[in-house]
DRENVO-319119 format. One record per residue (C-alpha): x, y, z; chain. Coordinates in Angstrom, 1 decimal, m for minus. Layout:
SITE	X	Y	Z	A
...
END
This chain:
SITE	0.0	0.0	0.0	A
SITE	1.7	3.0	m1.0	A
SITE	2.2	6.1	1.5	A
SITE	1.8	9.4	0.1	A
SITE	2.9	13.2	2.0	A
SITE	3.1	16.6	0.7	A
SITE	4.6	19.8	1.9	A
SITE	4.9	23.2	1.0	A
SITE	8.9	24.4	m0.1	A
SITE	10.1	27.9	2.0	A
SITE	9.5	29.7	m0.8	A
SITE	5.6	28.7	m1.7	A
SITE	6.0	28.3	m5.0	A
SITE	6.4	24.4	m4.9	A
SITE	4.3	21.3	m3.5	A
SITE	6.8	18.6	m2.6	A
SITE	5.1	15.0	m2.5	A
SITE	6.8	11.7	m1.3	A
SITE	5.6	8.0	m2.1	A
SITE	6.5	5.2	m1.1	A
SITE	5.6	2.7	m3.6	A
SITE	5.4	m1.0	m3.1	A
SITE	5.3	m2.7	m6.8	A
SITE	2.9	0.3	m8.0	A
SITE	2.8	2.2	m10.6	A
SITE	1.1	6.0	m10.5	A
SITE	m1.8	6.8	m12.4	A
SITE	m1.6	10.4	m11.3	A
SITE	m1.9	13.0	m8.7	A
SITE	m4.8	15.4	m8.0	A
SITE	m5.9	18.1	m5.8	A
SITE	m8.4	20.8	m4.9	A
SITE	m9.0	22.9	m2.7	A
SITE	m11.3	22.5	m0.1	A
SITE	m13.5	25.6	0.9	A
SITE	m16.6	23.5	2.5	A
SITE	m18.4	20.4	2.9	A
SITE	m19.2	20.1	m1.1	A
SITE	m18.9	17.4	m3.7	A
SITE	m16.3	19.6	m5.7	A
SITE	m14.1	17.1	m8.0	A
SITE	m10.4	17.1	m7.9	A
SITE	m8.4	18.3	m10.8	A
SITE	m5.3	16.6	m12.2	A
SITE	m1.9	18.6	m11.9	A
SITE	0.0	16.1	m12.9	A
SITE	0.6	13.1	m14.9	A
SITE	2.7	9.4	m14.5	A
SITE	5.1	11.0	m17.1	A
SITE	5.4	14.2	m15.7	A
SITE	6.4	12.7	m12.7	A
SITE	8.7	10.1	m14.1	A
SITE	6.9	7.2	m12.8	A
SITE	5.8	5.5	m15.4	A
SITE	6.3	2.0	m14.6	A
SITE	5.8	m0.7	m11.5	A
SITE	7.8	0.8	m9.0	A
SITE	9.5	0.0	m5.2	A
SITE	11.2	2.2	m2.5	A
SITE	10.7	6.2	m2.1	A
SITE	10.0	8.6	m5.1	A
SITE	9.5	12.0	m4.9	A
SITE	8.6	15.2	m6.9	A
SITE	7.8	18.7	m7.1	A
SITE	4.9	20.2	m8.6	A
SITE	4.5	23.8	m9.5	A
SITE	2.1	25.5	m6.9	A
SITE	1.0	27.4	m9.8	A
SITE	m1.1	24.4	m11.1	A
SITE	m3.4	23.9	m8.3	A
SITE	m6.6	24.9	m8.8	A
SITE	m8.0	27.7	m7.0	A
SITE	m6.5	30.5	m6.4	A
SITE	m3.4	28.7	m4.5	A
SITE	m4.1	29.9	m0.2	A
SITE	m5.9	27.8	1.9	A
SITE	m6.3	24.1	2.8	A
SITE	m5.6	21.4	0.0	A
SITE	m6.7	18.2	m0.7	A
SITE	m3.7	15.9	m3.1	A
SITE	m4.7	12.6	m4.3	A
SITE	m2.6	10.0	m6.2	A
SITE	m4.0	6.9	m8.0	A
SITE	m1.8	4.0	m8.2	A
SITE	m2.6	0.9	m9.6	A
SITE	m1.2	m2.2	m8.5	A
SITE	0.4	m2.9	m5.1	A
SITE	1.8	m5.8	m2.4	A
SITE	m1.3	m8.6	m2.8	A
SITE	m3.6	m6.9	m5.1	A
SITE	m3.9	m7.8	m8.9	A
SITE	m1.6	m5.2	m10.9	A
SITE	m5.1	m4.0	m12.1	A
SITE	m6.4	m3.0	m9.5	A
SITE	m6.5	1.3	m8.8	A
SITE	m6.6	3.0	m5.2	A
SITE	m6.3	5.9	m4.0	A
SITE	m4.3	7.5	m1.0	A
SITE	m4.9	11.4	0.3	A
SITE	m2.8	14.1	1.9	A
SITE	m3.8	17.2	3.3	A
SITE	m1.7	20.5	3.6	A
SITE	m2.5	24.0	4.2	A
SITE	m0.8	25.9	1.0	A
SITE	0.2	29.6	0.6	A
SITE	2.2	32.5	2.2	A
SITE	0.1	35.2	2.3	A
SITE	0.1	34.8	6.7	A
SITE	3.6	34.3	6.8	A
SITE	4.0	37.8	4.7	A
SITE	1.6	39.4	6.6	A
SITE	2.9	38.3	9.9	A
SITE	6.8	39.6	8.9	A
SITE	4.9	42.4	8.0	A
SITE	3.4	43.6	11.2	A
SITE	6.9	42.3	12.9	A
SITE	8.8	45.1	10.7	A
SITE	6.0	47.0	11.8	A
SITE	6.7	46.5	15.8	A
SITE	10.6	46.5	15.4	A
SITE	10.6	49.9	14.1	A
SITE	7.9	51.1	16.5	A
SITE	9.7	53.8	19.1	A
SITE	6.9	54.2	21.5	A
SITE	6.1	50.8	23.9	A
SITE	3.0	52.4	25.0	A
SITE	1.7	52.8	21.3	A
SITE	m1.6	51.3	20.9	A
SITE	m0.9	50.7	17.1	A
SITE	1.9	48.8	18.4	A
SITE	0.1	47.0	20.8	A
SITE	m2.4	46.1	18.3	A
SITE	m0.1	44.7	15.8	A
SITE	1.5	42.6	18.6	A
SITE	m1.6	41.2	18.9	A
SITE	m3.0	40.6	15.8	A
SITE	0.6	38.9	15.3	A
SITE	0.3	36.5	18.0	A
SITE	m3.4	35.5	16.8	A
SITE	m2.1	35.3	13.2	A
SITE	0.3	32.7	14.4	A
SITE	m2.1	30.8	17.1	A
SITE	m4.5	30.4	14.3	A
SITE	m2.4	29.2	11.4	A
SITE	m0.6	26.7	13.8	A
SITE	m4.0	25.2	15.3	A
SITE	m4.8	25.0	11.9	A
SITE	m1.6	23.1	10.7	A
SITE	m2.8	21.0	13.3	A
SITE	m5.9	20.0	12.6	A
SITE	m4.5	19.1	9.3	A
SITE	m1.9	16.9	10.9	A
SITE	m4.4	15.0	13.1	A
SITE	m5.8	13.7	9.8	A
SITE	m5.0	9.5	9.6	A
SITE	m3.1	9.3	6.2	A
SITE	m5.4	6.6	5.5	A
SITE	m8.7	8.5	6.2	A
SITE	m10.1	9.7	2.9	A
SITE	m11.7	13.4	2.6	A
SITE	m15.3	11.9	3.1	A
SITE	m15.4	10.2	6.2	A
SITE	m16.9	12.3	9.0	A
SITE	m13.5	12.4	10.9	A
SITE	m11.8	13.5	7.9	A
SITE	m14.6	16.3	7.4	A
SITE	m14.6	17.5	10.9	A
SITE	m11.0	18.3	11.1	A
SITE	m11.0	19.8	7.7	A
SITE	m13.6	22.3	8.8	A
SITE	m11.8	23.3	11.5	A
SITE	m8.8	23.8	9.5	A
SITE	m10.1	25.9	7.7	A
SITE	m12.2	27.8	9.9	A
SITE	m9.0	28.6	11.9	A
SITE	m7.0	29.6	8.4	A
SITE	m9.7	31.9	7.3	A
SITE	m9.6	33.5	10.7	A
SITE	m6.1	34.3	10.3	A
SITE	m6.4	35.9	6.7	A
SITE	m9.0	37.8	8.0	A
SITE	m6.4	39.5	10.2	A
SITE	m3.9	40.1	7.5	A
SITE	m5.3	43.7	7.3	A
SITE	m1.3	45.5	6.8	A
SITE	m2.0	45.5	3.2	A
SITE	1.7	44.0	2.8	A
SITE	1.4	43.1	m0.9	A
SITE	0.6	39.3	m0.6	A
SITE	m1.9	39.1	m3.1	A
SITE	m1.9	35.6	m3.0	A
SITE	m0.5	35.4	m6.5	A
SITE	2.0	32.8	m7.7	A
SITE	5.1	34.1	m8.9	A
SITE	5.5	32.1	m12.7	A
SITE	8.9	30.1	m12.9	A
SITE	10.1	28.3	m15.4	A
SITE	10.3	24.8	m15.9	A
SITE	7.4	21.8	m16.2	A
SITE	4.7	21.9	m13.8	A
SITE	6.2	18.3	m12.3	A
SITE	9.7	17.2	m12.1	A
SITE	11.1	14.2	m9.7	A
SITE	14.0	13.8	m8.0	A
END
């Protein structure tokens, strides 16, 4: 059964994923991004060939795919799914899928060094703009870190419609908005992707 994790590069502009493939091959990986409880489908961002694993496969692969080619507008939580056909005691026809769940963007982490400029270059302690910025920091960074947790509290094996699954998601992303919804220093993270060259999928 193969094991499947993403994660998000310093820079935001890259999704890494890691498999660990036991005689599969991959079909290929999906995502979307999950606002609410609704039967949206997942898009493919990238194929068996663009990842380079084309054939039945063993041991650790892993790959980078371009955060550009998520759909949606590329902040918030994500669902990624890879099919893989094949596997340790199932019939090489046979297809699964296995999840993984990540919270994608920069736009807090901008907004947060924002308002820290902000406070370091404040002279006054007893400045209630200062004060305020402290504070909206600190919430900022409760809220995205409560929900990088409730992402993390996800079984790898729990798809993204059981009612575990659900629960945490919501909450994730309850706890996300919230800290947007603070960004207010109008510190230029638009949320855009910054383009790059190169395919949207490359292993390594």
């Amino acid at each position: 059964m193969a094991s499947f994790t993403v994660s998000q590069t310093s820079d935001a502009q890259f999704i890494g994923g890691t498999l660990i493939l036991s005689n599969e091959k991959v079909l290929q990986v999906e995502a979307k991004q999950y606002l609410t409880n609704t039967a949206t489908t997942f898009d493919a961002i990238a194929t068996a060939s663009e990842l380079g694993i084309t054939t039945l496969s063993k041991g650790t692969k892993k790959f980078n795919i371009k955060k550009s080619s998520l759909p949606g507008n590329g902040q918030g939580v994500y669902i990624f799914k890879v099919q893989v056909q094949g596997g340790r005691g199932a019939s090489v026809d046979d297809i699964s899928s296995r999840y993984a769940y990540l919270a994608v963007g920069h736009i807090i982490d901008c907004c947060l060094a924002e308002k820290l400029h902000t406070i370091i270059d404040c002279n006054d302690c007893n400045s209630s703009k200062c004060n305020d910025n402290l504070q909206d920091a600190q919430k900022m960074f409760l809220f995205k870190k409560a929900s990088e947790y409730s992402i993390s509290n996800i079984p790898q094996a729990s798809g993204p419609t059981s009612a575990n699954t659900i629960g945490l998601l919501e909450d994730a992303v309850n706890k996300y908005n919230k800290a947007v919804e603070l960004c207010s220093s109008g510190c230029g993270c638009s949320g855009s992707s910054t383009s790059s060259t190169g395919s949207a999928a490359s292993s390594y």
